[in-house]
PyMOL Python script that loads the backbone (N, CA, C, O; Angstrom):
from pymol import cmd

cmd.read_pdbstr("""\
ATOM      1  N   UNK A   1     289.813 -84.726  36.086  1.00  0.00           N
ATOM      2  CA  UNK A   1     290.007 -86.125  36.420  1.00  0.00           C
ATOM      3  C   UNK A   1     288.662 -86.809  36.672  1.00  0.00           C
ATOM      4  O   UNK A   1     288.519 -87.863  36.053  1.00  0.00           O
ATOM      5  N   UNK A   2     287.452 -86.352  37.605  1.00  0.00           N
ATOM      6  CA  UNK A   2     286.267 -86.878  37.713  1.00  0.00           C
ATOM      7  C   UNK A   2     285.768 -87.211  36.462  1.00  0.00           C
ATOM      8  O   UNK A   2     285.526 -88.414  36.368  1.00  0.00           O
ATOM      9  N   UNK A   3     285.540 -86.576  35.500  1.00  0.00           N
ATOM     10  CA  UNK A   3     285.323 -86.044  33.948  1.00  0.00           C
ATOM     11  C   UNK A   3     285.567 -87.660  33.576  1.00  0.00           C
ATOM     12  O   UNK A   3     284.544 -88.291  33.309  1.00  0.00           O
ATOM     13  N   UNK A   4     286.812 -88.361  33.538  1.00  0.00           N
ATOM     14  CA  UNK A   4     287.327 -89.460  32.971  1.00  0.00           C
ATOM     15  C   UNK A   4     286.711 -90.260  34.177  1.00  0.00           C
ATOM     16  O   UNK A   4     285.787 -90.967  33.774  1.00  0.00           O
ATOM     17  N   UNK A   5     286.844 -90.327  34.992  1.00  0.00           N
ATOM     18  CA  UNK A   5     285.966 -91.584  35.679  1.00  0.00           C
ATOM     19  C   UNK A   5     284.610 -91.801  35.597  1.00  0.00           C
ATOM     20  O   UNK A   5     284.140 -92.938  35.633  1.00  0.00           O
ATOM     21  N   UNK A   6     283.815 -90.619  35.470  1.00  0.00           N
ATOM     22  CA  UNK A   6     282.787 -91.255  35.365  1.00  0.00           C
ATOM     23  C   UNK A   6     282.168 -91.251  33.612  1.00  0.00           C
ATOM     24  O   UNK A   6     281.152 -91.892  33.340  1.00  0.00           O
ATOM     25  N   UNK A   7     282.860 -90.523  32.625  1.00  0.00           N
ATOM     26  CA  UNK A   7     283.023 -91.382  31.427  1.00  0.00           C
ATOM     27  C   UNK A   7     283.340 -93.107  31.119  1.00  0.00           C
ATOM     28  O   UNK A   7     282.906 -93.942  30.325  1.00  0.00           O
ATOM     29  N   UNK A   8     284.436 -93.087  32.327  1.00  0.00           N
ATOM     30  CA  UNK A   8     284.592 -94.915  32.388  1.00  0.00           C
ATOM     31  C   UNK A   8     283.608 -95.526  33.237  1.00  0.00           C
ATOM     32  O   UNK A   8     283.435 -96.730  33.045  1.00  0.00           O
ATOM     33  N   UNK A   9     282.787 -94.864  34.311  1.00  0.00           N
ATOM     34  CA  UNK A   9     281.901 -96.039  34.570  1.00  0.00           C
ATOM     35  C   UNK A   9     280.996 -96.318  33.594  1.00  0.00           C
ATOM     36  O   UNK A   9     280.844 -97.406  33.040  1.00  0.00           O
ATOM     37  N   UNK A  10     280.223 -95.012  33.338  1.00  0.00           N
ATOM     38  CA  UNK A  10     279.257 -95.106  31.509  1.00  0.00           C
ATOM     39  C   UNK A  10     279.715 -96.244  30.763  1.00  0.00           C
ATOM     40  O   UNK A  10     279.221 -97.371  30.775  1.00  0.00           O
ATOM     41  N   UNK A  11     280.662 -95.856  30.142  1.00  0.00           N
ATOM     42  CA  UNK A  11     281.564 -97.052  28.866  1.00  0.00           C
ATOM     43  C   UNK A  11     281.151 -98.350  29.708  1.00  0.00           C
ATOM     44  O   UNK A  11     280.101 -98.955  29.493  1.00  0.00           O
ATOM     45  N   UNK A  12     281.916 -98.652  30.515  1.00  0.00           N
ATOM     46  CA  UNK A  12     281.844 -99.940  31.293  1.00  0.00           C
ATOM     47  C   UNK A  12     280.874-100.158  32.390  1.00  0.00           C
ATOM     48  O   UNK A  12     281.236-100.717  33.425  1.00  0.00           O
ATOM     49  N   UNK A  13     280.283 -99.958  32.306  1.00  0.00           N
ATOM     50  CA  UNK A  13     279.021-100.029  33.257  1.00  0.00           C
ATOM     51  C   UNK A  13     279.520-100.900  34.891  1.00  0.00           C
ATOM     52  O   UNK A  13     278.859-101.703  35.551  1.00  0.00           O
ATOM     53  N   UNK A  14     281.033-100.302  35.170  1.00  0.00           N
ATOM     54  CA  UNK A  14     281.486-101.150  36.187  1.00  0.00           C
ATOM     55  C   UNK A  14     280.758-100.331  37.579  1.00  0.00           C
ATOM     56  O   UNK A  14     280.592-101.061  38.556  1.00  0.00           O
ATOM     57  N   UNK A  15     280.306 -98.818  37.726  1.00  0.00           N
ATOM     58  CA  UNK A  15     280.456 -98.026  38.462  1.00  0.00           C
ATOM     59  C   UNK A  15     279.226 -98.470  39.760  1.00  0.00           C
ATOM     60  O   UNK A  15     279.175 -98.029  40.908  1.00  0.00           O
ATOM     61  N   UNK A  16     278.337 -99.456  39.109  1.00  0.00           N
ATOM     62  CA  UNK A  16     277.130-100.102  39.711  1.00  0.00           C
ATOM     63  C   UNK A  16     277.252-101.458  40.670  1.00  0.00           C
ATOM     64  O   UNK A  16     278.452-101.637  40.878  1.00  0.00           O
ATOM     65  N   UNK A  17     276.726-102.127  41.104  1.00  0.00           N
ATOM     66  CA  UNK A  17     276.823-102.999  41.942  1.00  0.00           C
ATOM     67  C   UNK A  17     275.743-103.770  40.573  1.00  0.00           C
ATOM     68  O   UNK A  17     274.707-103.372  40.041  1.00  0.00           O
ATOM     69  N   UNK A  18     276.739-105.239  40.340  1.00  0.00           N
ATOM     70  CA  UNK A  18     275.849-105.822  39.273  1.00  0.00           C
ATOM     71  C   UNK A  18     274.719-106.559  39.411  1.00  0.00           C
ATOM     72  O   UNK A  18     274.418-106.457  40.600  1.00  0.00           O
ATOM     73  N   UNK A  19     273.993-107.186  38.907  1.00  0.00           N
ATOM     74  CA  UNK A  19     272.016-107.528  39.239  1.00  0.00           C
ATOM     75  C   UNK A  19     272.890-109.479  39.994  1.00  0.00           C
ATOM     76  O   UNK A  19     273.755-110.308  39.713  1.00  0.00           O
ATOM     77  N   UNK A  20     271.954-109.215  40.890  1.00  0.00           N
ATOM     78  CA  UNK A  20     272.424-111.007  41.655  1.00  0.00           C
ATOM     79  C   UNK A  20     272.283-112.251  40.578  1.00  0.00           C
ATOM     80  O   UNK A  20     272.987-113.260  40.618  1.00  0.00           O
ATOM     81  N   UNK A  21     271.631-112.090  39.968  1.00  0.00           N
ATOM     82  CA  UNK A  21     271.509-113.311  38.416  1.00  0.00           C
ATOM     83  C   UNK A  21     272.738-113.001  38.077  1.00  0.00           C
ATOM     84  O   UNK A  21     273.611-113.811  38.385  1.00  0.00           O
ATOM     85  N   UNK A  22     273.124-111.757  37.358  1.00  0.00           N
ATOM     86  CA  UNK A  22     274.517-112.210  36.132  1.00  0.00           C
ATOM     87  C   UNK A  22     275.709-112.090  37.265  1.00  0.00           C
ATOM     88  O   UNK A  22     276.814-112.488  36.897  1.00  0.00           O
ATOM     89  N   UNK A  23     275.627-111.731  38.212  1.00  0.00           N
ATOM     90  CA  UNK A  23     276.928-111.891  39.578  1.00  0.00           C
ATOM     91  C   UNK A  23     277.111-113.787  39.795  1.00  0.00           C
ATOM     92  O   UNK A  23     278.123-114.439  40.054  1.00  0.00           O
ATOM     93  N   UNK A  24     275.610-114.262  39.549  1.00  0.00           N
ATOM     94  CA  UNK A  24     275.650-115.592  40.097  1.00  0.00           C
ATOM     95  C   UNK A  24     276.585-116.047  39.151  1.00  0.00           C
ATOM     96  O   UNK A  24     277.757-116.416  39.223  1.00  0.00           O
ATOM     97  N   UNK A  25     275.471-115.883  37.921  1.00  0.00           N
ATOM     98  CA  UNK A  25     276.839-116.232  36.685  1.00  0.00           C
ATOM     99  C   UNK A  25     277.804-116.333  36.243  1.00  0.00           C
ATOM    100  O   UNK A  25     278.296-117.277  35.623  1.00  0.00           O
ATOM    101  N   UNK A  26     278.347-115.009  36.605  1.00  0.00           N
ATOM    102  CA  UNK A  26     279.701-114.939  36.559  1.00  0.00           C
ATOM    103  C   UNK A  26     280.794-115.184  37.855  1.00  0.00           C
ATOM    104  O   UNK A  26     281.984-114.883  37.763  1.00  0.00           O
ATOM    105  N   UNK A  27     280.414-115.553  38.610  1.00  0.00           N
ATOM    106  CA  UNK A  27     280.928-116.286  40.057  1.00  0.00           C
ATOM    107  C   UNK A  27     280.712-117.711  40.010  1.00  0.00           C
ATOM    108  O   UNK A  27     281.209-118.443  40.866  1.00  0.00           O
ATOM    109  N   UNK A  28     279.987-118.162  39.044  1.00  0.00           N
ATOM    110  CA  UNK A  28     279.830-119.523  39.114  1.00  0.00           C
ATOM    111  C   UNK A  28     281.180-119.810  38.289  1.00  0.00           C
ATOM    112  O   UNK A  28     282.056-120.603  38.634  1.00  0.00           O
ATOM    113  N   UNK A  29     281.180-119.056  37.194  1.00  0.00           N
ATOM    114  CA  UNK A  29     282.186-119.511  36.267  1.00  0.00           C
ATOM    115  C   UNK A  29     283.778-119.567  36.677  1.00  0.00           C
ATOM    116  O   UNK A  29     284.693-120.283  36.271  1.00  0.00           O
ATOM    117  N   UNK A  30     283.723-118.461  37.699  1.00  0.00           N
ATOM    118  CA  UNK A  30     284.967-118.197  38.205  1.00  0.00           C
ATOM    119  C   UNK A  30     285.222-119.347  39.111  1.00  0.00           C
ATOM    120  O   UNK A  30     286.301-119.937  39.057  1.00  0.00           O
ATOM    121  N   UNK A  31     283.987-119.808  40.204  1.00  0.00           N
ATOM    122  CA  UNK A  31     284.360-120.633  41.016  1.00  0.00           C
ATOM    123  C   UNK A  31     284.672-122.145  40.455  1.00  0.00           C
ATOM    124  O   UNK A  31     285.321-122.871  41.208  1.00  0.00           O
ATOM    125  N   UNK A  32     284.145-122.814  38.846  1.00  0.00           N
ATOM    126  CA  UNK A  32     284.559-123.946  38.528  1.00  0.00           C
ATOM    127  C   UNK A  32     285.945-123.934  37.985  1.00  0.00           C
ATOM    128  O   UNK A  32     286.650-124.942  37.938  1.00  0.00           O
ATOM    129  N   UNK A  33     286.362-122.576  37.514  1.00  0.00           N
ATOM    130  CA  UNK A  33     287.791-122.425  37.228  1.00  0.00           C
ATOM    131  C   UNK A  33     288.664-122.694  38.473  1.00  0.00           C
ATOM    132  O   UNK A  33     289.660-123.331  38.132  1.00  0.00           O
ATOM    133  N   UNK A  34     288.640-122.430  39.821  1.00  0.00           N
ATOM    134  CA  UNK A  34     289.204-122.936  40.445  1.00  0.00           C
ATOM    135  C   UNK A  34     288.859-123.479  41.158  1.00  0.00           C
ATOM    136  O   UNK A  34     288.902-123.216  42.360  1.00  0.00           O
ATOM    137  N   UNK A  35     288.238-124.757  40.458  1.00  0.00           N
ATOM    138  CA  UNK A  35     288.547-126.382  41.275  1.00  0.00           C
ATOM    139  C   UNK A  35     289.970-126.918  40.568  1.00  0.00           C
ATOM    140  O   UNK A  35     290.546-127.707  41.317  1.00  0.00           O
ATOM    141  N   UNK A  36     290.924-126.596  38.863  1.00  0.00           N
ATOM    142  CA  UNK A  36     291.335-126.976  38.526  1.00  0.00           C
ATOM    143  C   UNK A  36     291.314-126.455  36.982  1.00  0.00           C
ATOM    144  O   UNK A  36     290.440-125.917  36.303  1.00  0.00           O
ATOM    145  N   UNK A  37     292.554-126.819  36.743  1.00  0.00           N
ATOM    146  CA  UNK A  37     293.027-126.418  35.259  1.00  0.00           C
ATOM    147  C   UNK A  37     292.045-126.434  34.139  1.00  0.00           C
ATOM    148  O   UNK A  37     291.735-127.576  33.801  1.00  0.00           O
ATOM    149  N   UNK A  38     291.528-125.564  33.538  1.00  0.00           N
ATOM    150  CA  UNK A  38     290.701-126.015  32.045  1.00  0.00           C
ATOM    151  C   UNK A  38     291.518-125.957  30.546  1.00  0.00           C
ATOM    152  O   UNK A  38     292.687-125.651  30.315  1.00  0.00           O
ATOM    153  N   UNK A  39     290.353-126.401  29.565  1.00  0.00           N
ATOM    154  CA  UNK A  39     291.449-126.591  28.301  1.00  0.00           C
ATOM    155  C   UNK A  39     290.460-126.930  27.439  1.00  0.00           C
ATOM    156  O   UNK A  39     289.307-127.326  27.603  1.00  0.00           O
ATOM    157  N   UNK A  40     291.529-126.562  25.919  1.00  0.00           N
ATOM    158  CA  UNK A  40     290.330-127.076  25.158  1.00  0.00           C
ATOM    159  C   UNK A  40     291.466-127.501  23.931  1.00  0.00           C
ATOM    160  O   UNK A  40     292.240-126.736  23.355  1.00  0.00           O
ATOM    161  N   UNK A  41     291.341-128.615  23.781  1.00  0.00           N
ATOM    162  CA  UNK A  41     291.742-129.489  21.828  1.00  0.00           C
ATOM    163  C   UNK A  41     290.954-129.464  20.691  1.00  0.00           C
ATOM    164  O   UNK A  41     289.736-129.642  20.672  1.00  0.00           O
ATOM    165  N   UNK A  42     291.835-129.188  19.530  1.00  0.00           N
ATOM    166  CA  UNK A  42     290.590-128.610  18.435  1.00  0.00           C
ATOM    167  C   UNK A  42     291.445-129.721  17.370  1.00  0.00           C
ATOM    168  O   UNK A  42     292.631-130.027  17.485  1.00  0.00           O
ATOM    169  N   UNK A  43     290.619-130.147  16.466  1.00  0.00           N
ATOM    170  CA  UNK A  43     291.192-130.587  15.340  1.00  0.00           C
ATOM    171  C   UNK A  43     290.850-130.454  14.323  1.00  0.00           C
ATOM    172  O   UNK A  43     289.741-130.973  14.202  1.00  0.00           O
ATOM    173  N   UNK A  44     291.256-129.935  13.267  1.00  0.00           N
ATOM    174  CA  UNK A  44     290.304-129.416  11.954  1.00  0.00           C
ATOM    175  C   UNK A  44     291.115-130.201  10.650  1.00  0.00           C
ATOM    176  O   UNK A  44     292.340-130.216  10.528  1.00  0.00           O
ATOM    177  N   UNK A  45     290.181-130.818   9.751  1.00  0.00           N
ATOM    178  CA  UNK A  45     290.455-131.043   8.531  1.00  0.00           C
ATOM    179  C   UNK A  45     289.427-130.430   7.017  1.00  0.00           C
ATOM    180  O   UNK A  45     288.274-130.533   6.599  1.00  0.00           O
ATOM    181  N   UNK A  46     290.793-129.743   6.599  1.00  0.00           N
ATOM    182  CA  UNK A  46     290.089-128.864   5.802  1.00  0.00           C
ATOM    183  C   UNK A  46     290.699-129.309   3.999  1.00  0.00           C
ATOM    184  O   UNK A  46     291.104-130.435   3.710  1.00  0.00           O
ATOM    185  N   UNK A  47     290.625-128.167   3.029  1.00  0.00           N
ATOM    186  CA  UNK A  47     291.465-128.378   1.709  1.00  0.00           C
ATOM    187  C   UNK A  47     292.743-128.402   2.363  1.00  0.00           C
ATOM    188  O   UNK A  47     293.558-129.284   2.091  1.00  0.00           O
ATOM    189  N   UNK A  48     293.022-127.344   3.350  1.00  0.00           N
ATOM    190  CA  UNK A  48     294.675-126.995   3.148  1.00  0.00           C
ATOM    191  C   UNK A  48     294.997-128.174   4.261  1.00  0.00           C
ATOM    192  O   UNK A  48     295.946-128.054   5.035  1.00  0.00           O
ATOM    193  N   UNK A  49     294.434-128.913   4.269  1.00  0.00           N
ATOM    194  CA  UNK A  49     295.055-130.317   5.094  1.00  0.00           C
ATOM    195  C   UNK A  49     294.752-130.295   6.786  1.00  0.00           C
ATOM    196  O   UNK A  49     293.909-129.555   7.293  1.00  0.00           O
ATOM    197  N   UNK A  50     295.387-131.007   7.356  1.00  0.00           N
ATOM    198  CA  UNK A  50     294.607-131.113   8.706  1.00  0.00           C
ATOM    199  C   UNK A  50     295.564-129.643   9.677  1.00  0.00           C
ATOM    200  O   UNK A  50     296.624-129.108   9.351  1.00  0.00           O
ATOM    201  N   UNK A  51     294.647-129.345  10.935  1.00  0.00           N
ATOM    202  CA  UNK A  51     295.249-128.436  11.447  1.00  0.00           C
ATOM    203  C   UNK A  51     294.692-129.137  13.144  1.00  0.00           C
ATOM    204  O   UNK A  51     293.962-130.114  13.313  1.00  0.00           O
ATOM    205  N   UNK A  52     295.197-128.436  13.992  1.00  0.00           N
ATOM    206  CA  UNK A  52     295.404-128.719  15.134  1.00  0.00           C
ATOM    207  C   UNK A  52     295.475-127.599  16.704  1.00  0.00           C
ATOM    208  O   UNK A  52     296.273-126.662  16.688  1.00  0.00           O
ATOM    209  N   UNK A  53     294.783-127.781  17.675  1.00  0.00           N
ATOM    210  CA  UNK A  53     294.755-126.092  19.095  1.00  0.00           C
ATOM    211  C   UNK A  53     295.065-126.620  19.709  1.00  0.00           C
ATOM    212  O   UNK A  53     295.289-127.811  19.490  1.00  0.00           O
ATOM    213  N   UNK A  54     295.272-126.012  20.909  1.00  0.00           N
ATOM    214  CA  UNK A  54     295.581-126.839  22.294  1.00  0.00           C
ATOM    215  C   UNK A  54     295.252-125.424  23.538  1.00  0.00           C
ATOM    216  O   UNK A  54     295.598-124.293  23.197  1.00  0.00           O
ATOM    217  N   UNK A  55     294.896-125.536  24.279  1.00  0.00           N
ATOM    218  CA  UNK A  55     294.664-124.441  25.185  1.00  0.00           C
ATOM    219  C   UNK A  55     294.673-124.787  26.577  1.00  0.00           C
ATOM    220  O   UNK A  55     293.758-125.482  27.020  1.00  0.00           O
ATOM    221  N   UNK A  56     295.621-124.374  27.336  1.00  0.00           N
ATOM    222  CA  UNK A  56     294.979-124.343  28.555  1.00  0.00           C
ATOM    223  C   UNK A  56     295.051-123.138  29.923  1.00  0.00           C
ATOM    224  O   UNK A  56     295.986-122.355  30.093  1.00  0.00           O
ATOM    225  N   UNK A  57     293.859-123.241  30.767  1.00  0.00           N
ATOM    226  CA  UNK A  57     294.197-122.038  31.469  1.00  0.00           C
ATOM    227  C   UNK A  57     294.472-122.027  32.757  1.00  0.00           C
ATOM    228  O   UNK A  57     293.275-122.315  32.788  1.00  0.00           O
ATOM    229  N   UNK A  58     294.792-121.992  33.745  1.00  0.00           N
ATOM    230  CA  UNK A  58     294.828-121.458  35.064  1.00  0.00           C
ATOM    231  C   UNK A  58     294.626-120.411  35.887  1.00  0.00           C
ATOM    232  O   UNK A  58     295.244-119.347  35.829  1.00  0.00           O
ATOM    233  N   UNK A  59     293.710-120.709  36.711  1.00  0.00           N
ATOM    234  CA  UNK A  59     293.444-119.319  37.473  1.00  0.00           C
ATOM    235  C   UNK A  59     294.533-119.174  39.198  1.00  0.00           C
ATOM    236  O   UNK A  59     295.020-119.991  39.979  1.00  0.00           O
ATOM    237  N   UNK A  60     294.489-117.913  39.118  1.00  0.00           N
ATOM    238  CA  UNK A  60     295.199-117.663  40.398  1.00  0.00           C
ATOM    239  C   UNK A  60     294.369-118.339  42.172  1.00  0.00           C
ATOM    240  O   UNK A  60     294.688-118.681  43.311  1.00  0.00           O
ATOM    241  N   UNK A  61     293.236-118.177  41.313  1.00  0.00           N
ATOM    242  CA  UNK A  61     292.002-118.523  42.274  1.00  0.00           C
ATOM    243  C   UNK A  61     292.655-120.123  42.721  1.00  0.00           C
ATOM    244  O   UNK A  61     293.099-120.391  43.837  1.00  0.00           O
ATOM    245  N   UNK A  62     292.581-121.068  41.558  1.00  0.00           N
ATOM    246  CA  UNK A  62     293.402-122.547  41.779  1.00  0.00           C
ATOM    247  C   UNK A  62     294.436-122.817  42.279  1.00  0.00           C
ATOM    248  O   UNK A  62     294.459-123.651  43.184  1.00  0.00           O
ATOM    249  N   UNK A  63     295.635-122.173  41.826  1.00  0.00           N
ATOM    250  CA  UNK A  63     297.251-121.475  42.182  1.00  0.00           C
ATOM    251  C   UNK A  63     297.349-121.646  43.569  1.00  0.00           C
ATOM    252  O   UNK A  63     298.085-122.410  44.193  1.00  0.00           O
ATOM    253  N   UNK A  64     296.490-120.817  43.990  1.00  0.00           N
ATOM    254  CA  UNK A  64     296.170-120.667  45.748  1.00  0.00           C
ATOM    255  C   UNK A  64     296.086-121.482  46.367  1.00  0.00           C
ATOM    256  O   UNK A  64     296.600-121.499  47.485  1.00  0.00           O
ATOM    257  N   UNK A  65     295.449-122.401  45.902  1.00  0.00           N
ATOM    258  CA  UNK A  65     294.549-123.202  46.375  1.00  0.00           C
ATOM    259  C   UNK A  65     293.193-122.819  47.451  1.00  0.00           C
ATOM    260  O   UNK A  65     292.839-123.457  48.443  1.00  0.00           O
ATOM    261  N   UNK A  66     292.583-121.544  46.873  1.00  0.00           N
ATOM    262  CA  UNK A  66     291.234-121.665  47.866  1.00  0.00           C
ATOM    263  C   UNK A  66     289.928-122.461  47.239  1.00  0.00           C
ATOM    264  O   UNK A  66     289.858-122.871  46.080  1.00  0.00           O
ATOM    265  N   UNK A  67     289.158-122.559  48.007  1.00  0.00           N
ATOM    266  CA  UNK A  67     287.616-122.997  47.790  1.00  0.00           C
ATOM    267  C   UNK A  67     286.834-122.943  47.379  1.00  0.00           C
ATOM    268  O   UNK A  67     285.943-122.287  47.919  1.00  0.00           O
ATOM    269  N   UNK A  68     286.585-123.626  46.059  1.00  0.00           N
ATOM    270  CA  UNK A  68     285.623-122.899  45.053  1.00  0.00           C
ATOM    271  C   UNK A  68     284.130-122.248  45.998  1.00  0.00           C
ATOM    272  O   UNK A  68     283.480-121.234  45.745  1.00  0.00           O
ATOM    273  N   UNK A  69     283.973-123.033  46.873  1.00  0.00           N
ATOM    274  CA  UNK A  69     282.748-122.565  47.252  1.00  0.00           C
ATOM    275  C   UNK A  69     283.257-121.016  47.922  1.00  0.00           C
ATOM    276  O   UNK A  69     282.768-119.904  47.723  1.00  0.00           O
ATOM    277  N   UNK A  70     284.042-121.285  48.500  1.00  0.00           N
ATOM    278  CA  UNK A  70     284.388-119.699  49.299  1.00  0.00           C
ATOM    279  C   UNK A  70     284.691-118.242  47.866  1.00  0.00           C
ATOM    280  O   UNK A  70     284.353-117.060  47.942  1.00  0.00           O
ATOM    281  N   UNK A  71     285.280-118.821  46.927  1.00  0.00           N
ATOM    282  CA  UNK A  71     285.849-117.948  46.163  1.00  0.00           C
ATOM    283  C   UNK A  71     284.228-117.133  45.388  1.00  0.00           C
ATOM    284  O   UNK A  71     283.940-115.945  45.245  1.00  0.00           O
ATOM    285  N   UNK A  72     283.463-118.404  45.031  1.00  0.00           N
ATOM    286  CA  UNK A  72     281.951-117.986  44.625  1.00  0.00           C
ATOM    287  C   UNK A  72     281.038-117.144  45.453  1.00  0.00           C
ATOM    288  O   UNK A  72     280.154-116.417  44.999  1.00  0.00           O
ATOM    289  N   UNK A  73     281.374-117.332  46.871  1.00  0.00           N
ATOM    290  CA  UNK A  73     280.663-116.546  47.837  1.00  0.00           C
ATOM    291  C   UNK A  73     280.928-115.060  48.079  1.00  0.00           C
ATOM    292  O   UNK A  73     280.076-114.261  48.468  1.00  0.00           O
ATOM    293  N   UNK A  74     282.528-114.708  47.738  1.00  0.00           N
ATOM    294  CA  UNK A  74     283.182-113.799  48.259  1.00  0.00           C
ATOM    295  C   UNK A  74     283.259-112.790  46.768  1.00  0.00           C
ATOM    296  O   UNK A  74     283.464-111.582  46.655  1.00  0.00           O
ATOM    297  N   UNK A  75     282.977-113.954  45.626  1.00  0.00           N
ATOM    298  CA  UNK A  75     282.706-113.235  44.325  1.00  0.00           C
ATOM    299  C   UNK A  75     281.431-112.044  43.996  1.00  0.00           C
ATOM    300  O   UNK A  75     281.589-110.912  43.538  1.00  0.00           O
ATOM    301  N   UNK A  76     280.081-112.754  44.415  1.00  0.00           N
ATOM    302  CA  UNK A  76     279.007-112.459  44.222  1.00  0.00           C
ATOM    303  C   UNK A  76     278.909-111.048  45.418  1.00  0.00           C
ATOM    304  O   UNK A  76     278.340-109.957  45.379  1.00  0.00           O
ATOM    305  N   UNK A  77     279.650-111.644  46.280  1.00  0.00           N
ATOM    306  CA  UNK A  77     279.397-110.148  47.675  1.00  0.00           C
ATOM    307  C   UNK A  77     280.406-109.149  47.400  1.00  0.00           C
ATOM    308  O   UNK A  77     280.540-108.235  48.213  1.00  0.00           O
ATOM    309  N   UNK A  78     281.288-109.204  46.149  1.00  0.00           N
ATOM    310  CA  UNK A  78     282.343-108.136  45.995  1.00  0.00           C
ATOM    311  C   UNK A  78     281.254-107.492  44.730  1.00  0.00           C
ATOM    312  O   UNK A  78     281.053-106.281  44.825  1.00  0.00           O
ATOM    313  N   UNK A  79     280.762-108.001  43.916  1.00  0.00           N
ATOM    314  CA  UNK A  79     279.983-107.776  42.709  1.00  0.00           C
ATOM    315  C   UNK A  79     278.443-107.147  43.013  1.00  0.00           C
ATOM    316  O   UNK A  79     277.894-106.336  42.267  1.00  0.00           O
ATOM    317  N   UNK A  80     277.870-107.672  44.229  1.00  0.00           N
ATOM    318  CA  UNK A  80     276.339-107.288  44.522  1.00  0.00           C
ATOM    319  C   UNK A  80     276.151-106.681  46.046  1.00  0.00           C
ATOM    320  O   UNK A  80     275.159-106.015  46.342  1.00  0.00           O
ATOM    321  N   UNK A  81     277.153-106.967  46.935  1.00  0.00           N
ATOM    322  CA  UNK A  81     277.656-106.130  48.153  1.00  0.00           C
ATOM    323  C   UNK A  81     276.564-106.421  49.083  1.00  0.00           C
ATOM    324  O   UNK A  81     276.230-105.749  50.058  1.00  0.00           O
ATOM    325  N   UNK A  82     275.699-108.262  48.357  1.00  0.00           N
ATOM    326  CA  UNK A  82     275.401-109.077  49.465  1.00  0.00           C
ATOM    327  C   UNK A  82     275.469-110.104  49.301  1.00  0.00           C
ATOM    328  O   UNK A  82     276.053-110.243  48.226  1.00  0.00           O
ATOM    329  N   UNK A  83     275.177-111.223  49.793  1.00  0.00           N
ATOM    330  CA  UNK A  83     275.405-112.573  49.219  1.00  0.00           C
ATOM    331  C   UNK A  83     274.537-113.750  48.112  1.00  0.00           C
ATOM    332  O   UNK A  83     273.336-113.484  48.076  1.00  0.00           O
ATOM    333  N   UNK A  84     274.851-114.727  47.407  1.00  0.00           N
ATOM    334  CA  UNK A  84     274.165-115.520  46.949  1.00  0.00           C
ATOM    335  C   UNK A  84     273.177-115.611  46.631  1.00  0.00           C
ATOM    336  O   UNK A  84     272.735-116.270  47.573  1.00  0.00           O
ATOM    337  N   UNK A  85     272.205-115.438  45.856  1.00  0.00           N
ATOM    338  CA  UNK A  85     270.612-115.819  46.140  1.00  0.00           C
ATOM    339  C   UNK A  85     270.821-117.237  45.227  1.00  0.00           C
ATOM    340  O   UNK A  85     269.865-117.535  44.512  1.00  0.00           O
ATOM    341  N   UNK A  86     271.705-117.904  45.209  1.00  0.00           N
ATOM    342  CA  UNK A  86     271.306-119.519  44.859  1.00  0.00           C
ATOM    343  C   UNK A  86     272.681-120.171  45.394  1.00  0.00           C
ATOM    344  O   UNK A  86     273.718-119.519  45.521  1.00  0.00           O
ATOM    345  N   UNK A  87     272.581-121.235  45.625  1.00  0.00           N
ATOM    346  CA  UNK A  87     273.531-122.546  46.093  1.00  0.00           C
ATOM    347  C   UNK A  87     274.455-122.556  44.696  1.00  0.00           C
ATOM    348  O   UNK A  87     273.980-122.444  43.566  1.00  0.00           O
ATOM    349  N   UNK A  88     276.067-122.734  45.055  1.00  0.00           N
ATOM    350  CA  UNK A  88     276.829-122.613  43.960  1.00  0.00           C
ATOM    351  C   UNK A  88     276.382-124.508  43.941  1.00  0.00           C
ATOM    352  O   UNK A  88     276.002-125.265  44.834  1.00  0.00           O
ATOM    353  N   UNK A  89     276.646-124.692  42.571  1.00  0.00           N
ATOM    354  CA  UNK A  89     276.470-125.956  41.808  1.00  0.00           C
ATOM    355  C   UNK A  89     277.595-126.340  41.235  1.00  0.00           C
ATOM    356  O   UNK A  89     277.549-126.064  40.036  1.00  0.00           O
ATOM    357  N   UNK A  90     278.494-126.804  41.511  1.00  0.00           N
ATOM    358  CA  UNK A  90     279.535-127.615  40.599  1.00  0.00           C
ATOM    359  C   UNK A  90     279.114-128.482  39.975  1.00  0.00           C
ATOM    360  O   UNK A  90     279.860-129.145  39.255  1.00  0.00           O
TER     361      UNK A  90
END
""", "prot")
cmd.dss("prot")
cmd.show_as("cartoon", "prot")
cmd.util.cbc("prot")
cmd.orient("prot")
């Protein structure tokens, strides 16, 4: 059983505490997802005539209703196991 876990931290490089830059990053992204719903409309005209997307997403983070600022704070210290080294920016 060890054998397979730490084959999966390798593969996924989850087994580490991640660098405070790409934690910021990716806590930033999480925290503008929940201020509110995102989405995206596509419209394409091509030979085979016009075509059309629609997307949208919701996070549980929003659902909740908690704080983007809290959710970004509590992101980066679950990911780097300390806090922030920059001011979240909406």
């Amino acid at each position: 059983m060890k054998k397979h876990v730490i084959l999966g931290c390798l593969m996924l490089g989850a087994c580490g505490p991640m660098s405070p830059d790409r934690a910021a990053d990716v806590c930033e992204d999480r925290a503008r997802a929940a201020q509110g719903p995102t989405g995206e409309i596509g419209v394409g005209v091509g030979s085979g005539g016009t075509s059309g997307s629609f997307e949208i997403g919701v996070t549980s983070d929003y659902l909740q209703g908690r704080d983007p600022y809290q959710v970004y704070e509590n992101c980066v210290r679950q990911k780097t196991g300390q806090g922030p080294i920059r001011p979240l920016e909406l």
